[in-house]
C-alpha positions in Angstrom: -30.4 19.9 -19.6 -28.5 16.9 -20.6 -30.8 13.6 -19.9 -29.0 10.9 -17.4 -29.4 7.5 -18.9 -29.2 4.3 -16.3 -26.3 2.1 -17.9 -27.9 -1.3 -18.8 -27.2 -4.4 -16.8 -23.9 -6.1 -17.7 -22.5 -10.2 -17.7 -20.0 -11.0 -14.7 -17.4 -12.7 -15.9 -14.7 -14.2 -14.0 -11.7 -15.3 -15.5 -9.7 -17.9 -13.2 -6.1 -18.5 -12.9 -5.3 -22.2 -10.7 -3.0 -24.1 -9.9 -4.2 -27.7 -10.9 -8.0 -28.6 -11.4 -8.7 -29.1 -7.6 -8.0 -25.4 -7.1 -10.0 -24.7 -10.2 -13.0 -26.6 -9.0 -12.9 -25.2 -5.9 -12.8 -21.8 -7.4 -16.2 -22.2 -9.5 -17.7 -23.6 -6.5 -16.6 -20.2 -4.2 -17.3 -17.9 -6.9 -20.8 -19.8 -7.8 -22.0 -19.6 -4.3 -20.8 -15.6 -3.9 -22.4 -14.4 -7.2 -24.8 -17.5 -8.2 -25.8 -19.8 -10.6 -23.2 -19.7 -13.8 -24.5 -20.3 -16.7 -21.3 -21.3 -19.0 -18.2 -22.4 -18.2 -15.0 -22.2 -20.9 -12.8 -25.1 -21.5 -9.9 -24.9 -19.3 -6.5 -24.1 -21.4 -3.2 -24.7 -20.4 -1.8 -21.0 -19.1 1.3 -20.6 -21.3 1.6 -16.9 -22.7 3.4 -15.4 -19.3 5.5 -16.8 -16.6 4.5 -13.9 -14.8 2.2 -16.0 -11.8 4.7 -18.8 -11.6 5.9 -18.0 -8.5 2.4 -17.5 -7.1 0.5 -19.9 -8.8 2.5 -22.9 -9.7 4.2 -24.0 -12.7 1.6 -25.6 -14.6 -1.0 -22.6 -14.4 -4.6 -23.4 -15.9 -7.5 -21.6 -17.4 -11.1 -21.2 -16.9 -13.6 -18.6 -17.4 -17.3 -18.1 -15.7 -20.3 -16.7 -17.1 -22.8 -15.9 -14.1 -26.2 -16.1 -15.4 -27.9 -13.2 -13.4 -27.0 -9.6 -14.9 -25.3 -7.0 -12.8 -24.7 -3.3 -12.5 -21.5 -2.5 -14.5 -20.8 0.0 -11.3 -20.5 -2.6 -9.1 -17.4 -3.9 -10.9 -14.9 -2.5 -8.1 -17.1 -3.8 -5.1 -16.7 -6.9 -6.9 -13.3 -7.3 -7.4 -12.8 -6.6 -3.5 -14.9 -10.1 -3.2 -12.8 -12.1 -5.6 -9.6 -10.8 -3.6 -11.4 -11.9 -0.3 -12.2 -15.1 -2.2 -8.3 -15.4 -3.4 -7.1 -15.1 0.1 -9.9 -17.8 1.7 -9.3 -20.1 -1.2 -5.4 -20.0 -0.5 -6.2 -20.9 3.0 -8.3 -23.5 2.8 -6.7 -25.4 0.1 -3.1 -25.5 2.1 -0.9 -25.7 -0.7 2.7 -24.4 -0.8 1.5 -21.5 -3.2 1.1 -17.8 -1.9 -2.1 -17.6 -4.6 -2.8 -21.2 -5.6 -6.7 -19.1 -7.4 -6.1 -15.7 -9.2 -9.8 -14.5 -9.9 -10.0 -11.1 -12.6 -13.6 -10.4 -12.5 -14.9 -8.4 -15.7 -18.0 -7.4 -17.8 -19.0 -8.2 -20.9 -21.3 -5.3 -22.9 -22.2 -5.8 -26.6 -19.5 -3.3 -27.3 -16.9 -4.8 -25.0 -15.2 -6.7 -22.8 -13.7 -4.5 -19.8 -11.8 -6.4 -17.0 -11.1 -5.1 -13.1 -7.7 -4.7 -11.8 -5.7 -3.4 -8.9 -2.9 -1.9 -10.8 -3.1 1.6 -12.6 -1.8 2.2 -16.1 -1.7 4.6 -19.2 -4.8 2.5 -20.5 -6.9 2.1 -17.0 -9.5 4.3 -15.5 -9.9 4.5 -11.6 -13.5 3.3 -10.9 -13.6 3.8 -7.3 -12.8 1.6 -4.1 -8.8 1.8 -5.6 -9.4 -0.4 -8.4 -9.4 0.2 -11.7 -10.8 -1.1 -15.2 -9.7 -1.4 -19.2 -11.4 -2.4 -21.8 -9.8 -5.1 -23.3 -11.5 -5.7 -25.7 -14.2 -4.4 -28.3 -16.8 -6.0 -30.4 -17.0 -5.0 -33.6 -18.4 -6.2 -37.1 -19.5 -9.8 -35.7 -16.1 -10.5 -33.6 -13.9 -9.9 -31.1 -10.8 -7.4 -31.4 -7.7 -6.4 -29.2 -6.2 -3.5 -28.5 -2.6 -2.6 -28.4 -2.7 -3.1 -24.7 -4.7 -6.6 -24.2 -3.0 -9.2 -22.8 -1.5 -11.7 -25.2 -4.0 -14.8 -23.5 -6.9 -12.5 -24.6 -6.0 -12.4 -28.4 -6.7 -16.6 -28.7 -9.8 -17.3 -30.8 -11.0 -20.1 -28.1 -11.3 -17.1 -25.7 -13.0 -14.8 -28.6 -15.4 -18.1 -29.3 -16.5 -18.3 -25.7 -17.3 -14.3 -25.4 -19.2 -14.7 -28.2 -21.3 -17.3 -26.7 -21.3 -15.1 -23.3 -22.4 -11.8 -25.5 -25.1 -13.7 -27.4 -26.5 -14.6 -23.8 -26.4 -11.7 -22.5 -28.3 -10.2 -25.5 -30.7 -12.6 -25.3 -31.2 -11.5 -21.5 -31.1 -7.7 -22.5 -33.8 -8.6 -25.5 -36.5 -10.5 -22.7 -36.3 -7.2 -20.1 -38.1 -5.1 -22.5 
C-alpha cells in the first residue's frame, strides 16, 4: 500500500491590484489583520502590462505583493480565496470610490518548486481545487531562479517580481529548515 505523505506547509502570498496607494494601504491592513503578521512587502510597480482591470480598478492600477509570515496548508488555498473576495467586496464598500473593484486580491502559494496562484476562472492550464475555484502554477523554480510558463501572465515574467519570490522562497525555507 502506497504511503500518504502530509504536503508541507506553504507561504501565503497575496498579490494586490489598487487603485491608488490609499486603497493599497488599506488593503495590507485588511489582509494583515485576516491572515496576520506579513513579513515582506514588494515595492509597489506601476500596473502596465494589461488594460484588462481598467474599468474596475482605475486607470492608474498599482502593484503590491504580501508575504504573510506564518505558513499555511496548501489545501486551504480555495477557502482562502473566498476570504480575499469577501475582503474585495468590504474594501470596495468602505473606501466609496467610483470603482466597482477599487482592491483586486489573487492569493497564492509559494513552494520551493513553485509559485501556484488561486483563481475563479477555469482554463486549459487550471485544476479545480474545490469550493469552485481553481489554481495554476505559474511558475516553477528551477536551477537557482524563477521561470514562466507558456501560460503565466506577462506581469509575472518581470525580474523585480522573480527578485521578491526569491526573497519569499528563501524565507520560507528557512521556516521549513527550523520545523525539523
Amino acid at each position: 500500500m502506497w504511503e500518504l505523505k502530509k504536503p508541507k506547509p506553504a507561504k501565503l502570498i497575496i498579490a494586490i491590484l489598487a487603485a491608488d496607494r490609499q486603497c493599497l494601504h488599506a488593503a495590507i491592513e485588511a489582509l494583515t489583520d485576516k491572515f496576520g503578521h506579513a513579513d515582506f512587502t514588494s515595492d509597489v510597480w506601476a500596473f502596465e502590462k494589461t488594460d484588462y482591470y481598467k474599468e474596475q480598478t482605475g486607470p492608474h492600477i498599482i502593484r503590491q505583493f504580501v508575504s504573510i509570515e506564518k505558513l499555511i496548508d496548501p489545501g486551504r488555498l480555495a477557502q482562502i480565496k473566498h476570504k480575499t473576495n469577501k475582503l474585495e467586496q468590504k474594501l470596495a464598500a468602505r473606501l466609496g470610490l467610483p470603482l466597482p473593484r477599487p482592491v483586486n486580491l489573487d492569493p497564492g502559494i509559494i513552494e520551493p518548486s513553485k509559485l501556484i496562484l488561486a483563481t475563479t476562472k477555469n482554463y486549459s492550464h487550471r485544476i479545480y481545487i474545490g469550493k469552485k475555484m481553481y489554481a495554476e502554477v505559474t511558475l516553477v523554480f528551477d536551477k537557482g531562479n524563477w521561470r514562466a510558463l507558456k501560460h503565466t501572465y506577462p506581469d509575472y515574467r518581470q525580474k523585480c517580481y522573480f527578485d521578491f519570490f526569491i526573497k519569499v522562497r528563501t524565507r520560507l525555507l528557512e521556516q521549513l529548515k527550523s520545523r525539523r
